[in-house]
Biopython code that builds the backbone (N, CA, C, O; Angstrom):
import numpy as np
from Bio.PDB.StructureBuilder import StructureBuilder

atoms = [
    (1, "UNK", "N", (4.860, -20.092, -32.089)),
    (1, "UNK", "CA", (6.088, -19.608, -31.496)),
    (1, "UNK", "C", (7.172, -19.699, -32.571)),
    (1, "UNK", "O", (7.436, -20.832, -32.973)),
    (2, "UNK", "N", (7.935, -18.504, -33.171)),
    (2, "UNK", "CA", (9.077, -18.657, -34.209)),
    (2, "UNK", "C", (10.306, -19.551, -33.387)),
    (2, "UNK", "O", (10.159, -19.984, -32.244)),
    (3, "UNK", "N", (11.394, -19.709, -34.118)),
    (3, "UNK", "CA", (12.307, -20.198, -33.890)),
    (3, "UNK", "C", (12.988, -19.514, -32.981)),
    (3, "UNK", "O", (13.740, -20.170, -32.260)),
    (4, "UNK", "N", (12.880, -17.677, -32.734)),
    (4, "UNK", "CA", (13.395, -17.135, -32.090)),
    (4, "UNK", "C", (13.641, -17.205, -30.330)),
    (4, "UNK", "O", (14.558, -16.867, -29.582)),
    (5, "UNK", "N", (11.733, -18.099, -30.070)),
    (5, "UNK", "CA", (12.018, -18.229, -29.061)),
    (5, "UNK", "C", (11.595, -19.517, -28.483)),
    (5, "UNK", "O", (10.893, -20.108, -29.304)),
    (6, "UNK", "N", (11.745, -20.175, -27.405)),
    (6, "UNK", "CA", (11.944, -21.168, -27.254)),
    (6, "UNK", "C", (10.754, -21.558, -25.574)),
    (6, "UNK", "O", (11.335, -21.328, -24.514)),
    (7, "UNK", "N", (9.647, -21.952, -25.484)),
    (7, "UNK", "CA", (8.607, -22.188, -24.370)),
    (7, "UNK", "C", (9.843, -22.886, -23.039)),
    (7, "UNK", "O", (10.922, -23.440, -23.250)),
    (8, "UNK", "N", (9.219, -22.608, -21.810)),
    (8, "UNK", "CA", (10.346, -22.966, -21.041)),
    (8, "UNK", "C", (9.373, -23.728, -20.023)),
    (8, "UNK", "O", (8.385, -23.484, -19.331)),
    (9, "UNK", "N", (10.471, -25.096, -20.423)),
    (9, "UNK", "CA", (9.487, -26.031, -19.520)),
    (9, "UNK", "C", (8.874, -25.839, -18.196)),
    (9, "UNK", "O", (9.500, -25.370, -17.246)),
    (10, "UNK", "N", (7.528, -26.241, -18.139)),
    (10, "UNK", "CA", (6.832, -25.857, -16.564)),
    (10, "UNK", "C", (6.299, -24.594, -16.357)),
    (10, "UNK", "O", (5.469, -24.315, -15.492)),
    (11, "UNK", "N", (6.775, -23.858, -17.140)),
    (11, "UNK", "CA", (6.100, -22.379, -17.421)),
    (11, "UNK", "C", (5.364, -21.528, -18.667)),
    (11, "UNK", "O", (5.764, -21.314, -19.811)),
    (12, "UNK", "N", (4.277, -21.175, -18.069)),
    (12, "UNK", "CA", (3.379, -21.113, -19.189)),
    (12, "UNK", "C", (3.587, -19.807, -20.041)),
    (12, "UNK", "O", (3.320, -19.720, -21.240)),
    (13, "UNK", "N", (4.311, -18.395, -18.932)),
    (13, "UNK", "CA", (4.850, -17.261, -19.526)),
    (13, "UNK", "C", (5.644, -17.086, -19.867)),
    (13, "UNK", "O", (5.811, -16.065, -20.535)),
    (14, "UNK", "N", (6.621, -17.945, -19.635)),
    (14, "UNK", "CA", (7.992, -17.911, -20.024)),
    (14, "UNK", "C", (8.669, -18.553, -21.337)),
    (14, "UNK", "O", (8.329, -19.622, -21.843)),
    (15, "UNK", "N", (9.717, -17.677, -21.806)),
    (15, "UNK", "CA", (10.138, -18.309, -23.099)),
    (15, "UNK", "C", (11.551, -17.808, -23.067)),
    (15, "UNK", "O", (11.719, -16.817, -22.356)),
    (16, "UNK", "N", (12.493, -18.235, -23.623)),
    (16, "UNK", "CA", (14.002, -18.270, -23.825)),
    (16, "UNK", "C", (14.453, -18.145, -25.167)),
    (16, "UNK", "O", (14.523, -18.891, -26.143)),
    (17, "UNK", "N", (14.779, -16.782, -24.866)),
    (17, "UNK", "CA", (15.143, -16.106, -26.443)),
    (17, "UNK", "C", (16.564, -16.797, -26.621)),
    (17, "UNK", "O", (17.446, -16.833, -25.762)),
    (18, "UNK", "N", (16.635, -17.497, -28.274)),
    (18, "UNK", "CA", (17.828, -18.271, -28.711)),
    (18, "UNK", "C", (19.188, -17.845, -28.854)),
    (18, "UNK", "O", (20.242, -18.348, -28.465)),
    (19, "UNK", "N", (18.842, -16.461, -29.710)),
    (19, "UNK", "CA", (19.866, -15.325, -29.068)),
    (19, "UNK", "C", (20.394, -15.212, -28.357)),
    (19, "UNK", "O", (21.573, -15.555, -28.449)),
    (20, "UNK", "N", (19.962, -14.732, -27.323)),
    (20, "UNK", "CA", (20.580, -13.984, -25.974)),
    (20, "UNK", "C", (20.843, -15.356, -25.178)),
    (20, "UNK", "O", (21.744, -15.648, -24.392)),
    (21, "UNK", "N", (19.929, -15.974, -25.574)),
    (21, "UNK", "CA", (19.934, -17.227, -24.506)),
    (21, "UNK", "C", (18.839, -16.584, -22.857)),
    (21, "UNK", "O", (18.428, -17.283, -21.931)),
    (22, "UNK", "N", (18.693, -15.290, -23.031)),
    (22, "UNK", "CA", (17.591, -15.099, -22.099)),
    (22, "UNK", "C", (16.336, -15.620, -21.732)),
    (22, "UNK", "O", (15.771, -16.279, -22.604)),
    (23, "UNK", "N", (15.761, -15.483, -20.647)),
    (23, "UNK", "CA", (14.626, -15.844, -20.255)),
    (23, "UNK", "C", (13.659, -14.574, -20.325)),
    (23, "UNK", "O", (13.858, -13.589, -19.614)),
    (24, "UNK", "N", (12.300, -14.686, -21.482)),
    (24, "UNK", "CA", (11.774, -13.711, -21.345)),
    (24, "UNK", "C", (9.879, -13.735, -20.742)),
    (24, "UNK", "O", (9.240, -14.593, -21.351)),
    (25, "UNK", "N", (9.381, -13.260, -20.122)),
    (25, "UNK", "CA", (8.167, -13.303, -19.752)),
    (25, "UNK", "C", (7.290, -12.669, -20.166)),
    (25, "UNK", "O", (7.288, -11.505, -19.765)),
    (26, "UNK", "N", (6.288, -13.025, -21.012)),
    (26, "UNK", "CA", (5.463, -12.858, -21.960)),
    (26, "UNK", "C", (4.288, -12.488, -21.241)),
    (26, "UNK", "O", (3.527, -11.898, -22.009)),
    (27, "UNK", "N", (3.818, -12.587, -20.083)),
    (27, "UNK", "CA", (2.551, -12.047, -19.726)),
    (27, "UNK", "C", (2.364, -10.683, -19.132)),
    (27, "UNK", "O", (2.807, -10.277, -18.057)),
    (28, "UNK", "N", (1.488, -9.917, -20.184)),
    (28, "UNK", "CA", (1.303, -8.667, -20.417)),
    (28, "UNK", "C", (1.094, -8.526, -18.984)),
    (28, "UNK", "O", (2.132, -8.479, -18.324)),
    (29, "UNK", "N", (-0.042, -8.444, -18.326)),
    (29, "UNK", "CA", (-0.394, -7.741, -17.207)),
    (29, "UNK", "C", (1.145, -8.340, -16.113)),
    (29, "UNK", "O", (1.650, -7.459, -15.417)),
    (30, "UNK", "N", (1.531, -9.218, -16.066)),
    (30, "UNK", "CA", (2.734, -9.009, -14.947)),
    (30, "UNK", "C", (3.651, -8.249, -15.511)),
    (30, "UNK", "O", (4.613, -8.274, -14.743)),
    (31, "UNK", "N", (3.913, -7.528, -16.503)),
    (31, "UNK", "CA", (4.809, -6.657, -16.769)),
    (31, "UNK", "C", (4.322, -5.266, -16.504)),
    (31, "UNK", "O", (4.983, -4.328, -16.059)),
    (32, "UNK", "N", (2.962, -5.284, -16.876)),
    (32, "UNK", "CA", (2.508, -3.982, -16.347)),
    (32, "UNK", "C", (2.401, -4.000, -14.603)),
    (32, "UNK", "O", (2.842, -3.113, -13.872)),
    (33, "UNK", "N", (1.903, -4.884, -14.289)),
    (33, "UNK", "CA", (2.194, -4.489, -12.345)),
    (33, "UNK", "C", (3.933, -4.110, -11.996)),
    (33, "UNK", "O", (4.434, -3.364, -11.154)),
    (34, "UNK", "N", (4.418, -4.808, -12.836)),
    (34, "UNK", "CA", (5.986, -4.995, -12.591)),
    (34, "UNK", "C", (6.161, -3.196, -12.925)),
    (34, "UNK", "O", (6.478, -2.555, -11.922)),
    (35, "UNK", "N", (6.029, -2.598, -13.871)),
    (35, "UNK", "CA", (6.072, -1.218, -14.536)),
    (35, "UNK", "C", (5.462, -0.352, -13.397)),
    (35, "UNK", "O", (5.937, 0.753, -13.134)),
    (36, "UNK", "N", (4.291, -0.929, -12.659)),
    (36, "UNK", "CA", (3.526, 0.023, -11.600)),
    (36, "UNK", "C", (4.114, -0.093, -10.284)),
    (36, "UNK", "O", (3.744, 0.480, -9.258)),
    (37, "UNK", "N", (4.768, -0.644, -10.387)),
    (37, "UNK", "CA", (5.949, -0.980, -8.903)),
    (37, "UNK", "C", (7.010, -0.069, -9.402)),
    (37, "UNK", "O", (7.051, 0.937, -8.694)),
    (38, "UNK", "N", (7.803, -0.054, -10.274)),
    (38, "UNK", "CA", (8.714, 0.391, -10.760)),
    (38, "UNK", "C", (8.385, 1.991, -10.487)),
    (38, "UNK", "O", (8.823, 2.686, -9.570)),
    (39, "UNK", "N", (7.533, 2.349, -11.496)),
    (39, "UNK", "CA", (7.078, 3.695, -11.151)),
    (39, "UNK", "C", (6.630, 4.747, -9.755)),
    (39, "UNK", "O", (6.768, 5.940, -9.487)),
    (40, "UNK", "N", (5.840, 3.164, -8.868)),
    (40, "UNK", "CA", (5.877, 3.988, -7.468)),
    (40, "UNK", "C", (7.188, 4.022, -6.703)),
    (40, "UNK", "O", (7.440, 4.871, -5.848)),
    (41, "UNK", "N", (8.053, 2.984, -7.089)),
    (41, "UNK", "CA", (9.238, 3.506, -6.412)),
    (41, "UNK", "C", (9.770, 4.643, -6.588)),
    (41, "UNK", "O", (10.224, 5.402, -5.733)),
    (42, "UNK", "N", (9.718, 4.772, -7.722)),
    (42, "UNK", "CA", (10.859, 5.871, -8.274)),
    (42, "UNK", "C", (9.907, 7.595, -8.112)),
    (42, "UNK", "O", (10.313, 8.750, -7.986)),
    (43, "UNK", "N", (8.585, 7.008, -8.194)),
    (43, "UNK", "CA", (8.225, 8.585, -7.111)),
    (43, "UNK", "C", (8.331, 8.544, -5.632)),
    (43, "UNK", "O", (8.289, 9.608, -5.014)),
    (44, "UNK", "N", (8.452, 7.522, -5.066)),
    (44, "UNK", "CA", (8.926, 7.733, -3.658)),
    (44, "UNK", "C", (10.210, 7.853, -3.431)),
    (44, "UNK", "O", (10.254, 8.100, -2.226)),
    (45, "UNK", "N", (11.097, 7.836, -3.760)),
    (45, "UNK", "CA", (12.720, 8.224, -4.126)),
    (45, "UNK", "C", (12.066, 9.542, -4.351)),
    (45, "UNK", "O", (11.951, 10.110, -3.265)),
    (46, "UNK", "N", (11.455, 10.460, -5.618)),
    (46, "UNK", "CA", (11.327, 11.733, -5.874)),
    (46, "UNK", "C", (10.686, 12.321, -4.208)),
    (46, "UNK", "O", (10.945, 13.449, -3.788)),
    (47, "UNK", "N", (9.920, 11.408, -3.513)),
    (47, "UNK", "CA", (9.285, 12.234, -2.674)),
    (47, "UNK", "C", (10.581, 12.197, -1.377)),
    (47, "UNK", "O", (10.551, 13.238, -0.721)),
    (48, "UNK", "N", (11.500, 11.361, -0.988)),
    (48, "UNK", "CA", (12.479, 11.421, -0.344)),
    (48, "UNK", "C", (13.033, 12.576, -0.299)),
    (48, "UNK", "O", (13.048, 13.453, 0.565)),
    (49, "UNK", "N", (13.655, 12.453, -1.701)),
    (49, "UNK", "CA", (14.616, 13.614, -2.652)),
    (49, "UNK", "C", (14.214, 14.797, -2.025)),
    (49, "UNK", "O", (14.958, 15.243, -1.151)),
    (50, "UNK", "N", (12.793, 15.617, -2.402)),
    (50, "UNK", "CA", (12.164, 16.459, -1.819)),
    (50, "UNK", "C", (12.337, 16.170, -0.379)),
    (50, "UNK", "O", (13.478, 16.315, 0.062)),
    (51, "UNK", "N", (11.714, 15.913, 0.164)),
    (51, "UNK", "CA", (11.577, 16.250, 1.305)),
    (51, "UNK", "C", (13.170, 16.294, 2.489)),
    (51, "UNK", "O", (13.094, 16.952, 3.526)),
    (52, "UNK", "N", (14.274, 15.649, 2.192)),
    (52, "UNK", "CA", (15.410, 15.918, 2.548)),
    (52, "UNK", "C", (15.833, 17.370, 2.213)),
    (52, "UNK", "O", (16.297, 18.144, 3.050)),
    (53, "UNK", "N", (15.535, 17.798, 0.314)),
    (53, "UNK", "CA", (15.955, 19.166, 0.101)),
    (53, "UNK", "C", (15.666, 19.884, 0.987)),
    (53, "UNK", "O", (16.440, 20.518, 1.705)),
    (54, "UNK", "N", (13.819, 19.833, 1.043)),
    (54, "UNK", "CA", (13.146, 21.154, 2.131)),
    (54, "UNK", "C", (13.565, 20.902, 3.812)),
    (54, "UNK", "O", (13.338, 21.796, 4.627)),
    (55, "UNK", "N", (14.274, 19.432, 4.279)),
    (55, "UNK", "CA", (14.640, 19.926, 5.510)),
    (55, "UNK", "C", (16.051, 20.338, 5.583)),
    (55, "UNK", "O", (16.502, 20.560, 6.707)),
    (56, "UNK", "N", (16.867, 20.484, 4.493)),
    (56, "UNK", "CA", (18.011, 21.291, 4.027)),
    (56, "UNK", "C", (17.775, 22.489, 4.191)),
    (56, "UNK", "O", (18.564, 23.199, 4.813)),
    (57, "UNK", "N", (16.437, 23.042, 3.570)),
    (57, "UNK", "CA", (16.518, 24.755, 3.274)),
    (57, "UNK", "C", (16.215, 25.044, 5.019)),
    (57, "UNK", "O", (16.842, 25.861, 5.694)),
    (58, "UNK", "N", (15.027, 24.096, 5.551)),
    (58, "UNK", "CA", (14.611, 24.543, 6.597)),
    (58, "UNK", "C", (16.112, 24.898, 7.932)),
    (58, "UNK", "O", (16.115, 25.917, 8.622)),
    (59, "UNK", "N", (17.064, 23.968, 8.002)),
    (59, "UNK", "CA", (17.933, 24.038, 8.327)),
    (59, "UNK", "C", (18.381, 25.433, 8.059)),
    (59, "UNK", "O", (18.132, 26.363, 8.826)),
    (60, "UNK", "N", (19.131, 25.565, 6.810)),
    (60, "UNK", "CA", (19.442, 26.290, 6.628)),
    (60, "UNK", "C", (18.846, 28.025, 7.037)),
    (60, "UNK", "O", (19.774, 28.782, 7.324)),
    (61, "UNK", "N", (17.870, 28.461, 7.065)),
    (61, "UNK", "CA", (16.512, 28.997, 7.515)),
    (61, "UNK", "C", (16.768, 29.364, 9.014)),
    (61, "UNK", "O", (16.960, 30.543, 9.312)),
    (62, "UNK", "N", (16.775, 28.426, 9.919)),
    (62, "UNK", "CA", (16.684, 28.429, 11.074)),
    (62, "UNK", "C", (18.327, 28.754, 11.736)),
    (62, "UNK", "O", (18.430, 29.593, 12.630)),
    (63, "UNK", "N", (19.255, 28.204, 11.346)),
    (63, "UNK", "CA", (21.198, 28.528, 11.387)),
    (63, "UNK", "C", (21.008, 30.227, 11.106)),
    (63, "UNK", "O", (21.643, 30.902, 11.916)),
    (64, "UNK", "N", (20.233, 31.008, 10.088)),
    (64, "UNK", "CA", (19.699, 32.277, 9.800)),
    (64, "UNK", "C", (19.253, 33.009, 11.025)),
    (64, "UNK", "O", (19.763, 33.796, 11.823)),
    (65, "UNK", "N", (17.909, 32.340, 10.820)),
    (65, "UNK", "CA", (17.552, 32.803, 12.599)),
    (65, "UNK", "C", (18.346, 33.353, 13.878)),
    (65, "UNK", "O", (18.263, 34.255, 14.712)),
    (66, "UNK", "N", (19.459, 31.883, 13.411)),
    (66, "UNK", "CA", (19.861, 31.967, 14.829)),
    (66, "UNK", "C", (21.268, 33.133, 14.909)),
    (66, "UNK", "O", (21.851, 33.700, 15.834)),
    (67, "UNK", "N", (21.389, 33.114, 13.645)),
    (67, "UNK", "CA", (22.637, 34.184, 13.764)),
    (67, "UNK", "C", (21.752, 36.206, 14.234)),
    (67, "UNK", "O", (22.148, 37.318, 14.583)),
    (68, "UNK", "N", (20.554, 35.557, 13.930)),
    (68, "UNK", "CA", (20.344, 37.132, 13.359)),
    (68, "UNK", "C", (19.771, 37.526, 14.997)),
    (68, "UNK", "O", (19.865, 38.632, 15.529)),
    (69, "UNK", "N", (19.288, 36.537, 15.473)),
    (69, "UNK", "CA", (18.800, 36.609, 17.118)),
    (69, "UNK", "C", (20.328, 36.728, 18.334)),
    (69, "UNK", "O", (20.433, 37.343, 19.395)),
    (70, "UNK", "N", (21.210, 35.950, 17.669)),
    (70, "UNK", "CA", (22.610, 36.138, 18.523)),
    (70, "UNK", "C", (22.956, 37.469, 18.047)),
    (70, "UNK", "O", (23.547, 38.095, 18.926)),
    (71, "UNK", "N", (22.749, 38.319, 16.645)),
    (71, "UNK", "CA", (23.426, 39.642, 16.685)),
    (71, "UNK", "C", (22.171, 40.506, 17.425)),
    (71, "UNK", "O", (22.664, 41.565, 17.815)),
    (72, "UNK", "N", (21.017, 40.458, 17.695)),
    (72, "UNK", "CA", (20.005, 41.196, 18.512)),
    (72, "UNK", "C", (20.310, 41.625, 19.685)),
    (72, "UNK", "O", (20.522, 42.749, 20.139)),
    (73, "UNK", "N", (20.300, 39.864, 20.419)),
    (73, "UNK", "CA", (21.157, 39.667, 22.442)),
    (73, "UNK", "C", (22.687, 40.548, 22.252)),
    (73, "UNK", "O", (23.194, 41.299, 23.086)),
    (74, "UNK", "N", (23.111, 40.266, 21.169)),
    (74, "UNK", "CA", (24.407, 40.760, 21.767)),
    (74, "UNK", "C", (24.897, 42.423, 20.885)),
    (74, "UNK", "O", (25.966, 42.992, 20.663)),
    (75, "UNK", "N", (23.465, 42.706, 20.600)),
    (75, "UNK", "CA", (23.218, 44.125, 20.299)),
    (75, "UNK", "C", (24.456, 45.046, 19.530)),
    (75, "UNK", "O", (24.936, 46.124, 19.881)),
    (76, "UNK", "N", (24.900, 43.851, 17.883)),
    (76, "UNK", "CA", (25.649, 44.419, 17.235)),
    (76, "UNK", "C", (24.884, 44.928, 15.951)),
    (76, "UNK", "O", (25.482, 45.574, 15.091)),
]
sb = StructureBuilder()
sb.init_structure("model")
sb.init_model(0)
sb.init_chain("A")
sb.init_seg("    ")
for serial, (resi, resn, name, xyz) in enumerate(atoms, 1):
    if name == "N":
        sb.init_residue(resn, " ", resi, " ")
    sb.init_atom(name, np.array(xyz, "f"), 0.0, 1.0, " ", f" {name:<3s}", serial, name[0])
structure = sb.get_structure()
């Protein structure tokens, strides 16, 4: 371990950069699950995103409809 960082008592992944004075966690695979969480969130936000747009258009779509069926009934 360089001088840079510093083992943090009681924990075997953890180390405390001298610098920053941060706490940093050194074990590869919990950073990668941490990265695979990260990532499914942020496509379920994308799949939100979507699916609010398309019940926007659908809205929009159907307000269409309804104008074009009120000028039919009222035969303008």
């Amino acid at each position: 371990m360089s001088d840079k960082y510093l083992k943090v008592e009681g924990h075997t992944s953890l180390v405390r950069d001298t610098w920053s004075n941060g706490i940093v966690n050194t074990n590869v695979s919990e950073y990668q699950q941490y990265m695979a969480r990260v990532k499914a969130r942020e496509q379920q936000g994308d799949q939100i995103r979507n699916a609010v747009k398309e019940i926007n258009t659908l809205k929009a779509e159907l307000r269409e409809i309804k104008g074009l069926i009120k000028e039919l009934v009222n035969g303008s």
